[in-house]
C-alpha positions in Angstrom: 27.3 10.4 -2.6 25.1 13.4 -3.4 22.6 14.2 -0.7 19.6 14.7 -3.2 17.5 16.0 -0.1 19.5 18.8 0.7 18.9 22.3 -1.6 20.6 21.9 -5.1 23.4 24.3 -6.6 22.0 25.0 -9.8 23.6 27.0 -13.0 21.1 28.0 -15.8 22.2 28.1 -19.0 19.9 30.2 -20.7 19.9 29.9 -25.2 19.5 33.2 -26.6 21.7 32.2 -29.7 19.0 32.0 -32.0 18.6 34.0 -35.2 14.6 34.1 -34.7 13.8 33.3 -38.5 10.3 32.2 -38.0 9.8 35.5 -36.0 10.6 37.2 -38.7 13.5 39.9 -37.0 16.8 38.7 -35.0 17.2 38.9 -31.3 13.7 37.5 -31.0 14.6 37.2 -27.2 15.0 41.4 -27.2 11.4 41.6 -28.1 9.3 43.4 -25.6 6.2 41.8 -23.6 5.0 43.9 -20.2 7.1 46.5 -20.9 10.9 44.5 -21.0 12.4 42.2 -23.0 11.7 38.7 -22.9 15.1 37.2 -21.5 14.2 39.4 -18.5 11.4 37.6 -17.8 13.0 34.8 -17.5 16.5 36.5 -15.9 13.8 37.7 -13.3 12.1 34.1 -12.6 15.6 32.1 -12.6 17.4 34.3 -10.7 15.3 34.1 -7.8 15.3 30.6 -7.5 16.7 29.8 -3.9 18.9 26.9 -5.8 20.5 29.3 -8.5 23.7 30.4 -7.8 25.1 31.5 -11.6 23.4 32.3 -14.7 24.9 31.6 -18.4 23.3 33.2 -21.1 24.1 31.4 -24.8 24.5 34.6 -27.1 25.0 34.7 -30.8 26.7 37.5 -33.0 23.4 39.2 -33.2 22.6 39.4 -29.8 25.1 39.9 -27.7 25.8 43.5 -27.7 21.5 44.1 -26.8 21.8 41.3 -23.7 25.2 43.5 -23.2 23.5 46.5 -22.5 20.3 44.9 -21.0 22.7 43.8 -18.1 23.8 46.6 -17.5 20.7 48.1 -16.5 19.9 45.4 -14.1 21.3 44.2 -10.4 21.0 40.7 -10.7 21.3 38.5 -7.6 23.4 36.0 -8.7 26.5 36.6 -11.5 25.5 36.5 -14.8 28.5 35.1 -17.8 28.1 35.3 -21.4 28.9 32.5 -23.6 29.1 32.4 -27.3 26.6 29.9 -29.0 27.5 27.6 -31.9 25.5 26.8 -34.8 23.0 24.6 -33.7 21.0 24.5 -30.6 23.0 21.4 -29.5 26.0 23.4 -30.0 25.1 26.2 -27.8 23.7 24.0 -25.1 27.3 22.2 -25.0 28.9 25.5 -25.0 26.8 26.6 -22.0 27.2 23.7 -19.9 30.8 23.3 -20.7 31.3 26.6 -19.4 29.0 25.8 -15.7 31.1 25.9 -12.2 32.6 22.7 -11.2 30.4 23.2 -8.1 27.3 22.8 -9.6 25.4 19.7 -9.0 22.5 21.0 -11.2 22.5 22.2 -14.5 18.8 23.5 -15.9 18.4 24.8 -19.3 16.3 26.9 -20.3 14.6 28.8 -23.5 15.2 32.5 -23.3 12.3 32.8 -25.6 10.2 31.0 -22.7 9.4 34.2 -21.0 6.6 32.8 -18.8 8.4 30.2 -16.8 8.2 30.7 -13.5 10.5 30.5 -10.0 8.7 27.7 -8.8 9.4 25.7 -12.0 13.0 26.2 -11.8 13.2 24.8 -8.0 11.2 22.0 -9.2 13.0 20.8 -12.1 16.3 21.4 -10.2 14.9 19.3 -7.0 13.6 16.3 -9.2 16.8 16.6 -11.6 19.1 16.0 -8.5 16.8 13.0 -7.1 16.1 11.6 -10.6 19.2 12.5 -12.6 17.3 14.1 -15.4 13.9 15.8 -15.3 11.7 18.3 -17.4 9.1 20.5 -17.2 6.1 19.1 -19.9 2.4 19.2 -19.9 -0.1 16.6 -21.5 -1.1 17.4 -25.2 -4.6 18.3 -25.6 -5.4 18.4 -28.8 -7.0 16.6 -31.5 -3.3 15.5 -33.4 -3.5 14.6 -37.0 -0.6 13.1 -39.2 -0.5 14.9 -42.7 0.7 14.0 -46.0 0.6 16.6 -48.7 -2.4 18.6 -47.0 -4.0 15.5 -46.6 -4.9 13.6 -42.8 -3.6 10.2 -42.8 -4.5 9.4 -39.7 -5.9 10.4 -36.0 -2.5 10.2 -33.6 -3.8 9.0 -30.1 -2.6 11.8 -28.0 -2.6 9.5 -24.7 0.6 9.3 -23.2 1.8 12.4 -25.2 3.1 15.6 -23.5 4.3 18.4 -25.0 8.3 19.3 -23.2 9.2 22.8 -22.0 11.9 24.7 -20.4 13.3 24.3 -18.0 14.9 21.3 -18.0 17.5 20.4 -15.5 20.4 17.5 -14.9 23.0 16.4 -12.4 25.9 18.3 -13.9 27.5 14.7 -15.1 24.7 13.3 -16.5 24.4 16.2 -19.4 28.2 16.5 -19.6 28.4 13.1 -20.4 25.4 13.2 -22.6 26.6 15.9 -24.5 29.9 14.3 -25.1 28.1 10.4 -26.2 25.8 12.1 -29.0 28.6 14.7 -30.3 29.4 12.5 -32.8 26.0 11.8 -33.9 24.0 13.3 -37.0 21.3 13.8 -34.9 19.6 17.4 -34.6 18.5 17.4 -30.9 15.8 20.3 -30.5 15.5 19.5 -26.5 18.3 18.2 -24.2 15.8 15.8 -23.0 16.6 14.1 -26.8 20.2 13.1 -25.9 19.5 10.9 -23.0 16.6 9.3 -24.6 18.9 8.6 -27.8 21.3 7.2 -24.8 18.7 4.7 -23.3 18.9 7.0 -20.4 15.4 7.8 -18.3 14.1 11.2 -17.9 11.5 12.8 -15.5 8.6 14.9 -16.0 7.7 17.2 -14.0 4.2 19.1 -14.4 4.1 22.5 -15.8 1.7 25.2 -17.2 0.3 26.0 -20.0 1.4 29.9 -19.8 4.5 28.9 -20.3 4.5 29.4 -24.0 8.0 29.7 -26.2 7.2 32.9 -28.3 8.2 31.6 -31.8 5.9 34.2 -34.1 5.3 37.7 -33.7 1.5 37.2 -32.7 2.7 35.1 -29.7 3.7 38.3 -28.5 0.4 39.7 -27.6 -0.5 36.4 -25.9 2.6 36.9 -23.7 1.4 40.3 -22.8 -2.0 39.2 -21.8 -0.5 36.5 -19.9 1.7 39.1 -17.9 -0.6 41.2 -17.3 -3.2 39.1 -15.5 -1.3 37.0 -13.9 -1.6 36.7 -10.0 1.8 36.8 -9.2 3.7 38.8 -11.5 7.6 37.8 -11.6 9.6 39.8 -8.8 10.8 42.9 -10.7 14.7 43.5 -10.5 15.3 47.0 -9.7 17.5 49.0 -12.0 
């Protein structure tokens, strides 16, 4: 039995498969912010995490060669494997995590477009996921939500008891596996892993997060990341070329 007091082994897979079509250019996750891309931001902020001992970035045809060469600039602390991605974002996740060391107890996936996340989230989720089985990072909505029809409100949603999910999101290593194996069959298009266990009847945690931790999905979301990185108090630990 797994001693869920103890630190966790943790593999991130991180998606970067993505073809970025509502940013409006591919390799949305090569896009600079502070200076670097945005998967370094969160290569920096995982890769730190005491309980990470592997990293898997999820590449597609049209970003592989750029996260290639943005490796090799950098001297990560912890080995870093490529995987190829599939076509959906269910696919990828499976291909990730099907390609994790058997000696993880802890798999947390994670955006790579979700530049703001920071170390402390990772050792969270990856705590509560070993203690819990299944955990993400969310925060409560707080706005006004509307249900539309043709341009037209319907209705007021009551946003009580509504959180919006993040990255990361962690597992015990056979909880996803087996998840991911369950819902393969299934039309379903999952957009978070967090969907497969719910679809399962399975229970998942939530763990607090911020609101900086914004997925960059249009181009103006850049500039926000920017700001955000450079006023932040604790800037993410650079790795040294």
């Amino acid at each position: 039995m797994t001693d869920s007091t103890s630190p966790a082994f943790a593999s991130v897979v991180i998606v970067a498969a993505g073809r970025g079509e509502r940013f409006g250019r591919p390799a949305k996750v090569m896009a600079e912010a502070g200076g670097r891309p945005l998967l370094f931001w969160s290569l920096s902020a995982a890769s730190n995490a005491r309980c990470v001992r592997e990293i898997l970035i999820v590449t597609g045809e049209h970003t592989e060669e750029a996260i290639r060469h943005l490796l090799a600039t950098l001297a990560l602390p912890v080995p870093v494997t490529l995987v190829t991605g599939g076509a959906r974002r269910q696919d990828s996740v499976a291909a990730g995590v099907a390609a994790v060391s058997p000696l993880s107890d802890v798999v947390l996936i994670h955006d790579g477009a979700r530049p703001l996340a920071t170390t402390g989230m990772f050792e969270s989720c990856a705590q509560e996921a070993r203690q819990s089985r299944a955990a993400i990072i969310a925060i409560p909505v707080s706005d006004t939500l509307k249900r539309v029809h043709k341009f037209m409100i319907d209705e007021t949603v009551s946003r009580e008891a509504l959180w919006s999910a993040q990255t990361p999101q962690g597992f015990r290593r056979n909880v996803i596996q087996d998840a991911i194996e369950r819902t393969r069959i299934m039309d379903n298009e999952f957009t978070d892993e967090a969907s497969l266990l719910e679809v399962l009847g399975e229970s998942v945690q939530v763990v607090p997060g911020d609101r900086t931790n914004i997925k960059v999905t249009h181009p103006e979301d850049l500039e926000l990341v920017e700001a955000l990185l450079r006023y932040r108090f604790v800037r993410p630990q650079e790795i040294r070329q």
